[in-house]
Backbone as a chain_set.jsonl record, in Angstrom:
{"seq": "XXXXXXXXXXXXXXXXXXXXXXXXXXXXXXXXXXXXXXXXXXXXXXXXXXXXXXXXXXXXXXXXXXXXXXXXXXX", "coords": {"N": [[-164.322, -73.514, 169.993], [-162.423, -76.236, 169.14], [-159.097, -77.263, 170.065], [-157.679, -78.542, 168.054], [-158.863, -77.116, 165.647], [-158.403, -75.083, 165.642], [-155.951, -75.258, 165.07], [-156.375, -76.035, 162.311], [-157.253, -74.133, 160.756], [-155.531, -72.169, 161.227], [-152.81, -72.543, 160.114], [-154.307, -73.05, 157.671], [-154.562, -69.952, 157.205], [-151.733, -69.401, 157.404], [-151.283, -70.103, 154.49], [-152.959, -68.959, 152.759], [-152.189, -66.328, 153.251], [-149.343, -66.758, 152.483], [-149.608, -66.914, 149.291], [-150.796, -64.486, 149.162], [-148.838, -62.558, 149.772], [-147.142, -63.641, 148.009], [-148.159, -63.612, 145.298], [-149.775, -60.727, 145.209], [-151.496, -59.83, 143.812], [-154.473, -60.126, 142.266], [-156.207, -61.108, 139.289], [-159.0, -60.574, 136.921], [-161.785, -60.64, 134.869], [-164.66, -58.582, 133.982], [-168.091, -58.94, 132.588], [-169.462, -56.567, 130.641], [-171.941, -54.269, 129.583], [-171.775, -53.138, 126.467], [-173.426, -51.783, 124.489], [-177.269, -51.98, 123.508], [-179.403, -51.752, 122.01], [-182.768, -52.506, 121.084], [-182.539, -55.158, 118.722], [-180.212, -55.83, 118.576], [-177.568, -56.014, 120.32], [-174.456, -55.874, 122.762], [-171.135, -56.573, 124.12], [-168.63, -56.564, 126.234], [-165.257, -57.821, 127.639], [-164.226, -56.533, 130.505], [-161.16, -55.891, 131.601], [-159.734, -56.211, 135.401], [-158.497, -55.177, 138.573], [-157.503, -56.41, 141.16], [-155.632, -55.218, 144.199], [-153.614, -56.88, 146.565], [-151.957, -55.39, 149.509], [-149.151, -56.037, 150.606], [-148.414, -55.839, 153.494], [-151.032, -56.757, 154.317], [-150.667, -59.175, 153.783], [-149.127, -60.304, 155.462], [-150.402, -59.74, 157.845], [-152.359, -61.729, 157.655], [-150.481, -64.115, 157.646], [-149.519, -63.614, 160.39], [-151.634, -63.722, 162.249], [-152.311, -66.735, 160.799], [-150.244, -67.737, 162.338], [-150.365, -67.473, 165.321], [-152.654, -68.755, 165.583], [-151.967, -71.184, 165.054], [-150.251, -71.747, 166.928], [-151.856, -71.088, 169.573], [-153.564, -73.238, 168.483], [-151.893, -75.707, 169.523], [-150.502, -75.301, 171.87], [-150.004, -76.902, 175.116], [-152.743, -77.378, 177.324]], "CA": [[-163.546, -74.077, 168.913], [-161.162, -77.011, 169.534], [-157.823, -76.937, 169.291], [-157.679, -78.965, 166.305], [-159.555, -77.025, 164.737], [-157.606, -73.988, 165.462], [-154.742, -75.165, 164.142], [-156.346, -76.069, 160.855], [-157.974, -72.712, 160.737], [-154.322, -71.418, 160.996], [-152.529, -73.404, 158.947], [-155.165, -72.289, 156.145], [-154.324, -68.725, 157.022], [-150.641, -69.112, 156.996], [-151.425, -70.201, 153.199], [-153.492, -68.033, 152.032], [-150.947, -65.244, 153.711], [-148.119, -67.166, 151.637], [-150.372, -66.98, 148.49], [-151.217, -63.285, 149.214], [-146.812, -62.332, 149.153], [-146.364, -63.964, 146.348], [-149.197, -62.853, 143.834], [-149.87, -59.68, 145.396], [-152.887, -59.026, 142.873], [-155.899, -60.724, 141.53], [-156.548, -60.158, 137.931], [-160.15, -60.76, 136.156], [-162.446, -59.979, 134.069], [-166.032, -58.381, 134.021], [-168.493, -58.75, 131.356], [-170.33, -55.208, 130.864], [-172.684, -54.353, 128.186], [-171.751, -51.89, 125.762], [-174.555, -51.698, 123.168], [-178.293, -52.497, 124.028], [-180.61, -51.204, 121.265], [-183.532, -53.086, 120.441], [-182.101, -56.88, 118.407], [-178.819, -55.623, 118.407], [-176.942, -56.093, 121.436], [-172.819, -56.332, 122.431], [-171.237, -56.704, 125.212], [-167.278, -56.464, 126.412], [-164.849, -57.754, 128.648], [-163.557, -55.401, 131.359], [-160.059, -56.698, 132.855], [-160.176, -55.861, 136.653], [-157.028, -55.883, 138.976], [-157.134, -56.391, 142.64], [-154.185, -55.363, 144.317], [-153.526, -57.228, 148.207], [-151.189, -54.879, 150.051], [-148.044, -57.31, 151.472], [-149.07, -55.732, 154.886], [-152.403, -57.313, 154.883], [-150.63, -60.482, 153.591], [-147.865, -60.392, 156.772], [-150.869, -59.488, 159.036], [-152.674, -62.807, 157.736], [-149.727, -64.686, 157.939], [-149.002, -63.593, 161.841], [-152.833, -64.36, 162.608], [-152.054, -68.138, 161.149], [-148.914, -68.898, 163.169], [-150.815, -67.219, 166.606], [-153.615, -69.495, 166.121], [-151.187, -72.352, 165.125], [-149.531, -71.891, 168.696], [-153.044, -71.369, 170.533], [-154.18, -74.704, 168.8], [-150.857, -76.895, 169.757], [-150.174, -75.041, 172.748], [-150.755, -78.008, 176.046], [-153.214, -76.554, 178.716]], "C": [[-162.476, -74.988, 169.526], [-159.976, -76.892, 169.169], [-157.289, -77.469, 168.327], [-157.992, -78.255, 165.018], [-158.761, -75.535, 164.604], [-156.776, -73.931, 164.929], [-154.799, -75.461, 162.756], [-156.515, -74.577, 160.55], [-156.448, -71.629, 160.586], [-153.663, -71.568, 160.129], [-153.279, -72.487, 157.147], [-154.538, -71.188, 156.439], [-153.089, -68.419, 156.505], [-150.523, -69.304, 155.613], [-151.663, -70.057, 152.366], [-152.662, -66.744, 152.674], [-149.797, -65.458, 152.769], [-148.632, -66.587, 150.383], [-150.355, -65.664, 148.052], [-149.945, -62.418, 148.982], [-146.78, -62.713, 148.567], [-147.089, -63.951, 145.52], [-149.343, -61.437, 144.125], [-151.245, -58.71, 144.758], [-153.167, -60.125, 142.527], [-156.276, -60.128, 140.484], [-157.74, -61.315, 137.514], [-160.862, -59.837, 135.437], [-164.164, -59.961, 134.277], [-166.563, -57.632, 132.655], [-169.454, -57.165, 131.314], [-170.738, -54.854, 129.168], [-172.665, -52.669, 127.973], [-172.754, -50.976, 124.855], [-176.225, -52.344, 123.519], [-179.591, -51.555, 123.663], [-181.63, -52.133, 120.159], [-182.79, -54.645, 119.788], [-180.859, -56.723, 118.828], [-177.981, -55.391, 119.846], [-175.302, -56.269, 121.813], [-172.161, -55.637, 123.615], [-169.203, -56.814, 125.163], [-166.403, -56.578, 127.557], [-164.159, -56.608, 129.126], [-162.447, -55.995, 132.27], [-160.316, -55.343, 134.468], [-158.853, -56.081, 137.149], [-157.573, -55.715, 140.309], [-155.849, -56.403, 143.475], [-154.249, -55.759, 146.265], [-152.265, -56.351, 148.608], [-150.043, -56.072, 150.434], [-148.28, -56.985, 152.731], [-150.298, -56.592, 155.292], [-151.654, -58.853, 154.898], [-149.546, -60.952, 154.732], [-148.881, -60.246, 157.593], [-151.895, -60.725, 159.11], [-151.909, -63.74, 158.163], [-149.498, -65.086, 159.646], [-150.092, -63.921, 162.641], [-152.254, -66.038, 162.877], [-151.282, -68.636, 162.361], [-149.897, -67.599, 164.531], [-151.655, -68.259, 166.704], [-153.209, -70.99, 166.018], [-150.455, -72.287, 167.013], [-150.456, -72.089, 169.918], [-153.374, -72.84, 170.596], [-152.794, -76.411, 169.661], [-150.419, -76.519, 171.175], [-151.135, -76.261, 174.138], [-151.85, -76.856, 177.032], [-152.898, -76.508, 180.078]], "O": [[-161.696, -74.531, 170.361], [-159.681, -76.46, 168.055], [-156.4, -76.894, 167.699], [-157.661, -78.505, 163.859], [-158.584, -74.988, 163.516], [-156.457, -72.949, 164.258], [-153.844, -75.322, 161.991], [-155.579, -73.999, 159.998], [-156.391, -70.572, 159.957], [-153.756, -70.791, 159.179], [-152.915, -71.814, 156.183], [-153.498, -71.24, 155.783], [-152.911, -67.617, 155.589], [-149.56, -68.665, 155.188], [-151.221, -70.492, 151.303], [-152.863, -65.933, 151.771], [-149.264, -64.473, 152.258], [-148.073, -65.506, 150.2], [-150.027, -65.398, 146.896], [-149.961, -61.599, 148.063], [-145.988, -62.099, 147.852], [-146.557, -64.47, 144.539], [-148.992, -60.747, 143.167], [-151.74, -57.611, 145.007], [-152.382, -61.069, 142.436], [-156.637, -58.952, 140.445], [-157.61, -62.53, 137.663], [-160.69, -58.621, 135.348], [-164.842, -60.933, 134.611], [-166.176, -56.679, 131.979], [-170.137, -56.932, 132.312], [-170.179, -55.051, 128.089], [-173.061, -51.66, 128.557], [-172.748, -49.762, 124.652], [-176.134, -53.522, 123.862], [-180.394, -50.94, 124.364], [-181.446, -52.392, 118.969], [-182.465, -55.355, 120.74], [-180.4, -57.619, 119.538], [-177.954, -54.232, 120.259], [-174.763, -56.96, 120.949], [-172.444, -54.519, 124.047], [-168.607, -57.11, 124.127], [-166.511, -55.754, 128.465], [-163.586, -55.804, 128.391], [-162.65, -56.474, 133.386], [-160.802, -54.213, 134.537], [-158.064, -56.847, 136.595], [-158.184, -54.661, 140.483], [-155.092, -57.374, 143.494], [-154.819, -55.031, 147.078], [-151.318, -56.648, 147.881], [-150.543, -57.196, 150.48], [-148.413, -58.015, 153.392], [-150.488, -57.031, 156.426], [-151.921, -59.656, 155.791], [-149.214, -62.138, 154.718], [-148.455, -60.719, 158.647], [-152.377, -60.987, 160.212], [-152.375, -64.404, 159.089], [-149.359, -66.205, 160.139], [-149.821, -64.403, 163.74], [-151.929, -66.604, 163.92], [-151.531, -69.571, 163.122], [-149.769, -66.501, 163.99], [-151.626, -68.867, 167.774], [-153.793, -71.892, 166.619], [-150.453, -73.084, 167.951], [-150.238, -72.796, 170.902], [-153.494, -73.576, 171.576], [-152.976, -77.556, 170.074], [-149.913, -77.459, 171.788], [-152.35, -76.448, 174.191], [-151.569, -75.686, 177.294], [-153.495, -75.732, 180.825]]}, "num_chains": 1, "name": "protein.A"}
């Protein structure tokens, strides 16, 4: 991997790390079928939550800025 490429590759991380502290959860929805007799059919959303720890999102974060320093670092 070049070091260009490392430091994009970081960069992204540190941003999706930022992203990850300051939402903390992912909320959606899944469709799931309630009813399913013969014509008659019916169906209902299911909200969903995903919750990101702030640890995971500090341990992405400290990834980015390592691989930001690998890629800028001279040889």
């Amino acid at each position: 991997m070049t070091k260009r490429m490392l430091t994009f590759v970081g960069l992204a991380l540190i941003l999706a790390g930022c992203l990850a502290l300051a939402y903390q959860e992912i909320r959606f929805s899944r469709r799931e079928k309630v009813l399913d007799v013969g014509p008659l059919k019916a169906s209902m959303d299911m909200p969903e939550n995903f919750e990101i720890p702030p640890a995971v999102g500090g341990l992405i974060v400290g990834a980015g800025v390592l691989l930001v320093i690998l890629g800028v670092r001279k040889s």
